[in-house]
C-alpha positions as CSV (number, residue, x, y, z in Angstrom):
1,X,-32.1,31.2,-0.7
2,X,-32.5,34.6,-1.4
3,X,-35.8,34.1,-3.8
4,X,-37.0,32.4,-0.3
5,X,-36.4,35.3,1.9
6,X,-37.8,37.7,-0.4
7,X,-41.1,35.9,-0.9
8,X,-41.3,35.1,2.8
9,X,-41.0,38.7,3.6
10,X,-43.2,39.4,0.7
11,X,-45.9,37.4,2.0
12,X,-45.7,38.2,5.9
13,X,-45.8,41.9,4.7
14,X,-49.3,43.9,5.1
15,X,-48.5,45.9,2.0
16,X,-50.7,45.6,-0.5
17,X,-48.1,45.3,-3.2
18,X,-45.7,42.4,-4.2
19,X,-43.3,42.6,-6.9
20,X,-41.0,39.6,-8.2
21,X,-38.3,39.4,-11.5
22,X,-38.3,35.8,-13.4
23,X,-34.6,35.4,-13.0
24,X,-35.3,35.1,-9.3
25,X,-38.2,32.5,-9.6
26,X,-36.0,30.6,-12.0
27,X,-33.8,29.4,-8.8
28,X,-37.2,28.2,-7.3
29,X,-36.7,23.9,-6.6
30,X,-37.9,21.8,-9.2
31,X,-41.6,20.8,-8.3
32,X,-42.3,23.4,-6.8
33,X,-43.3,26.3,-9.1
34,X,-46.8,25.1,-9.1
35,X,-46.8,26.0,-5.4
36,X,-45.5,29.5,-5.4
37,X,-48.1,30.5,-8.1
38,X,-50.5,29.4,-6.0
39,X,-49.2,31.0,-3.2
40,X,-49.2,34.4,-5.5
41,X,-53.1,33.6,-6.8
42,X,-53.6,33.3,-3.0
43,X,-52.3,37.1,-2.2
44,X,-53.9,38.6,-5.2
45,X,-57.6,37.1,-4.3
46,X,-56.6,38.7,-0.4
47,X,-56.6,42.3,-2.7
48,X,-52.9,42.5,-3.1
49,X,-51.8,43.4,-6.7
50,X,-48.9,41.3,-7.5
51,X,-46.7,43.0,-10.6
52,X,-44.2,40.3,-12.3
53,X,-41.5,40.5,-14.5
54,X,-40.6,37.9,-16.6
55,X,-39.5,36.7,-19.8
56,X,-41.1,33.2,-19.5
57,X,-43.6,34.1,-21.7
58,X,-45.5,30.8,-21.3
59,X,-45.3,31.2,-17.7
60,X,-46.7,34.6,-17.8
61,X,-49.8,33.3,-20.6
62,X,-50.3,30.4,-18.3
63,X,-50.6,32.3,-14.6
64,X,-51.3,36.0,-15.4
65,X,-54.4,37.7,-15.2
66,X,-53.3,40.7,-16.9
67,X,-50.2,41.0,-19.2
68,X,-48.3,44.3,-20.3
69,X,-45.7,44.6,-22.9
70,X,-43.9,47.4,-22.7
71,X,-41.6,48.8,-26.1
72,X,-38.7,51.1,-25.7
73,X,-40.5,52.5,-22.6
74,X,-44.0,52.2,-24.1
75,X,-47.0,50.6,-23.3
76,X,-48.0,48.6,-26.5
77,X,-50.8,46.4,-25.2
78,X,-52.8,45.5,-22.2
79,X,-54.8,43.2,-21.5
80,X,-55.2,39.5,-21.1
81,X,-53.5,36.7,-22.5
82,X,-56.0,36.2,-25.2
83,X,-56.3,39.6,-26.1
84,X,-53.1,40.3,-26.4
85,X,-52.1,37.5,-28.4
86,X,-55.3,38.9,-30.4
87,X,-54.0,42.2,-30.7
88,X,-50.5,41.1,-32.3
89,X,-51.8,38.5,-34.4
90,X,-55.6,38.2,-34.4
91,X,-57.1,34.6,-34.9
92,X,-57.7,31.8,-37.3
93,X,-61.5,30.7,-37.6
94,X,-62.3,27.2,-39.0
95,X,-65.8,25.4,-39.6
96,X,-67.6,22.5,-42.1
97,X,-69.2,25.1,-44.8
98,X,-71.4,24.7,-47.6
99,X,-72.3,27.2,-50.1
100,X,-69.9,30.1,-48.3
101,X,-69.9,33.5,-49.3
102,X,-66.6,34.0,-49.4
103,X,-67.1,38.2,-50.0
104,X,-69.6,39.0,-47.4
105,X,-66.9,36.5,-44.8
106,X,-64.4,38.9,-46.5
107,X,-66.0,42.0,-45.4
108,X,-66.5,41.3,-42.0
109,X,-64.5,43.9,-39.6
110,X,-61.0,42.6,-39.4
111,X,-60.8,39.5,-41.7
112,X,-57.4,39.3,-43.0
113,X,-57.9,36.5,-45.5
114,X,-60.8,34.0,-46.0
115,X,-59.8,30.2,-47.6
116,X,-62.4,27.8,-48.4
117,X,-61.0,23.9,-49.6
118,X,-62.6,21.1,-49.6
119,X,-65.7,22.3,-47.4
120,X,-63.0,23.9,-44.4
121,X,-63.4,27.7,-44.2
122,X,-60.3,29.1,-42.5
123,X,-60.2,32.8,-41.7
124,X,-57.4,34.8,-40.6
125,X,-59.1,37.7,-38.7
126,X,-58.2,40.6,-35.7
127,X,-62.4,39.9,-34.7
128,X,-62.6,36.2,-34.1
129,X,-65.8,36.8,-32.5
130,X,-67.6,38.5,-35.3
131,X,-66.0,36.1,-37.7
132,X,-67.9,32.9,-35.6
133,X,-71.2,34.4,-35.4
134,X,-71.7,35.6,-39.1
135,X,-70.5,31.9,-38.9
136,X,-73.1,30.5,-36.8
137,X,-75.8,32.5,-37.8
138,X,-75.6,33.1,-41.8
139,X,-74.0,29.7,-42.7
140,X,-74.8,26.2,-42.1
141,X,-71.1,26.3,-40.4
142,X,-70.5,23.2,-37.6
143,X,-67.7,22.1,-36.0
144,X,-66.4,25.4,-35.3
145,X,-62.7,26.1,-34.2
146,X,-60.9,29.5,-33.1
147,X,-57.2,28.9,-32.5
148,X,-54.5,32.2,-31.8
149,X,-51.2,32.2,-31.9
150,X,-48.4,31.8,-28.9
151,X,-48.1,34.5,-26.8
152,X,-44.4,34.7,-27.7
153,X,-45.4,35.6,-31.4
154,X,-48.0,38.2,-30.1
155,X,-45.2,39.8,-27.7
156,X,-42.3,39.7,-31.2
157,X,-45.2,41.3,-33.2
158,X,-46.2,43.8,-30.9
159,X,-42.8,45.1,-29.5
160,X,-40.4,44.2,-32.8
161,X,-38.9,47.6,-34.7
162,X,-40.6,47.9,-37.9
């Protein structure tokens, strides 16, 4: 009830910020989460910046725009979904290959490791991008795949003690 009369007040208001916490939302009926984040997509294409805190981490990859993790008061990465779970963890690159040169795929910016079995190049790399167009255009590469991690291992990578 109280999640209710927040976010009705929240959205009658003219301000042009809205702020929510996840253990509130949690309380929000079965079926109808899908609502309320459309309700929230709704305000923020009006202009009004809505700032969310949460830890449903899948919640937050699936609906937000822009993610911030924050570590004993500091900023550690902002961005989207995909390049924060990026930043924390970078990518893994696989495509058909013949005839791979596995050094100059070693040396490209970011490339973590580079395995070639049975025809399948997988590389582990912080520059997916770069990684699929040497691909693409130096190799006879096909059926190319770039997969990242969850953005719960990104967020234990990025804001764990070391």
């Amino acid at each position: 009830m109280k999640l209710s009369l927040l976010t009705a007040l929240a959205a009658l208001a003219s301000a042009p910020l809205a702020a929510a916490e996840a253990y509130k939302i949690a309380v929000i009926p079965k079926g109808t989460t899908h609502e309320f984040w459309n309700a929230i997509h709704a305000d923020a294409r009006r202009g009004r910046t809505v700032i969310f805190a949460t830890h449903y981490l899948d919640e937050a990859d699936a609906y937000a725009d822009r993610i911030i993790l924050v570590r004993k008061g500091r900023i550690v990465a902002d961005g989207s979904s995909a390049e924060i779970k990026s930043l924390a963890s970078g990518r893994t690159v696989r495509a058909s290959v013949s005839g791979l040169d596995q050094g100059a795929v070693a040396a490209l910016p970011g490339v973590d490791s580079v395995e070639l079995r049975a025809g399948i190049v997988s590389v582990h790399s912080k520059d997916s991008d770069a990684v699929a167009r040497y691909l693409l255009n130096h190799t006879d590469a096909k059926d190319l795949e770039v997969t990242s991690h969850n953005l719960e291992d990104a967020f234990l990578a990025l804001t764990s003690d070391d």
